[in-house]
C-alpha positions in Angstrom: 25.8 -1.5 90.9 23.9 0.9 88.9 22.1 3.5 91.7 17.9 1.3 90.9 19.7 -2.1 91.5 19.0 -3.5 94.7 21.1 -7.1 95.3 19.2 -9.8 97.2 20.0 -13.2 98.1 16.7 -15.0 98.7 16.4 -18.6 99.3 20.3 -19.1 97.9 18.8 -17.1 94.3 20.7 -13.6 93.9 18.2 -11.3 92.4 20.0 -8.5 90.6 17.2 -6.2 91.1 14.1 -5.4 93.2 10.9 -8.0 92.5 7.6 -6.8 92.3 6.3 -7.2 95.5 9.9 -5.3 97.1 8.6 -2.6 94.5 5.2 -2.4 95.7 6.3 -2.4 99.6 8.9 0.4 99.0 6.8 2.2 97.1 3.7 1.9 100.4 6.4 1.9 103.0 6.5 6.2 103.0 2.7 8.0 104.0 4.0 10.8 101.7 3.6 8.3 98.6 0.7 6.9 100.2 -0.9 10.4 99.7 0.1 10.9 96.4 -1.2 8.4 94.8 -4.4 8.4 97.1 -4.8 12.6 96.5 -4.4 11.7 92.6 -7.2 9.2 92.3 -9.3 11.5 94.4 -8.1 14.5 92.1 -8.8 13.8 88.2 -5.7 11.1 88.6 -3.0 14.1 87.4 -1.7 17.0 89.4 1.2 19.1 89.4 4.2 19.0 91.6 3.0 22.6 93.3 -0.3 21.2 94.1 0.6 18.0 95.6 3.4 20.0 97.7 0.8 22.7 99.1 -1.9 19.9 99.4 1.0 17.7 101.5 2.6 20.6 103.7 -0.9 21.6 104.7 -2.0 18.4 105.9 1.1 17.6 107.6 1.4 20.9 109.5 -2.8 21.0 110.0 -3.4 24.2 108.2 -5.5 25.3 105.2 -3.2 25.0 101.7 -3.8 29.0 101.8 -1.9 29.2 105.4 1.3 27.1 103.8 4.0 29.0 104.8 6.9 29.2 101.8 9.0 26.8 104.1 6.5 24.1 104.4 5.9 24.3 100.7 9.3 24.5 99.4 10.4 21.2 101.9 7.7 19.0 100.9 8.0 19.9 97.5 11.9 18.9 97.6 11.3 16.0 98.9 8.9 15.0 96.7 11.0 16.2 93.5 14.4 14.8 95.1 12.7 11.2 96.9 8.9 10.3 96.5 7.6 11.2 93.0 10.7 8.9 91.0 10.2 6.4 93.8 6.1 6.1 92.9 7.9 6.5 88.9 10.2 3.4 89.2 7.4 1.5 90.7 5.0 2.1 87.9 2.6 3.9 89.6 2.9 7.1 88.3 4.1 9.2 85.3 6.2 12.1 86.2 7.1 14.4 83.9 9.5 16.7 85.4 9.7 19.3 83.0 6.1 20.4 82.7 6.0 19.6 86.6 3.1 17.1 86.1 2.2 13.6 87.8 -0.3 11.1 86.6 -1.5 7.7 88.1 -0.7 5.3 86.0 -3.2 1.7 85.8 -1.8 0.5 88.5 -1.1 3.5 90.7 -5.2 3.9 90.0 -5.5 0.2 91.4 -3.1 0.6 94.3 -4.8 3.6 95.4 -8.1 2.2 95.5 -7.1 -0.5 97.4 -5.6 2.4 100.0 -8.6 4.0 100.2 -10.4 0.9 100.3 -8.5 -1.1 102.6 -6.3 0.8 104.4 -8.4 4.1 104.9 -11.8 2.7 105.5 -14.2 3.0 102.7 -16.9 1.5 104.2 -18.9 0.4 101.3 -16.5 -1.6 100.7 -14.4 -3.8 103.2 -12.0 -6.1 101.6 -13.1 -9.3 103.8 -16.9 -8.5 104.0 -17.0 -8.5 107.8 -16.8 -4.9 108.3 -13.3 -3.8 109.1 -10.8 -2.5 106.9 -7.8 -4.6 107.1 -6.0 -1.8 109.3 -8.5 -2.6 111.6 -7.9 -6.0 111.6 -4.0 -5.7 111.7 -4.3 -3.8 114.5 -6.0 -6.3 116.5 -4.0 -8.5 115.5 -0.8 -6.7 116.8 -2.3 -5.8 120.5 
């Protein structure tokens, strides 16, 4: 099985590699990617590697991106490098040239982050059901 193939057996149908949807789901299911793609829409839609790794590291460790120590840097940017950006790559949402060190929304990382920012972190004029609440909100209700 080549190392992108995911084998699923849905419904008695074996699916030799990940739908759409599974895509999409991976792709939200880490708050690192989440970031990305929501600091790139909010950031001229392109960035290099460096910037999303100080930007990251100082939000995670609530500090400044001038008080990122070297360590916080260099792990988030690994991880990035190593895990996040070819995850948001094989998804579609982003173009990630490695060489230059530069990542780009693509269409639909543009639309999937507007619909984070949207839905998930509460642009107001805006709620995706008109009532008010972002659809966090209403998840959360729904799971108390």
């Amino acid at each position: 099985m080549d190392e992108g193939e995911v084998h699923e057996v849905r419904r008695g149908v074996s699916n030799e590699k990940r739908s759409a949807r599974d895509e999409l789901f991976h792709a939200l299911s880490n708050q690192r990617r989440r970031h990305v793609l929501t600091y790139l829409r909010a950031n001229g839609r392109e960035a290099t590697v460096r910037e999303l790794s100080e930007w990251l590291a100082a939000r995670e460790n609530d500090v400044s991106v001038e008080e990122v120590s070297y360590k916080q840097r260099k792990r988030t940017y690994t991880s990035l490098i190593q895990i996040h950006l070819r995850t948001l790559r094989d998804g579609g949402f982003i173009r990630y040239d490695r060489g230059r060190g530069r990542v780009e929304l693509t269409a639909d990382g543009r639309h999937l982050a507007r619909v984070l920012e949207r839905d998930l972190i509460g642009d107001e004029r805006a709620p995706s059901d008109g009532s008010g609440t972002t659809l966090l909100e209403r998840w959360k209700r729904r799971l108390s």
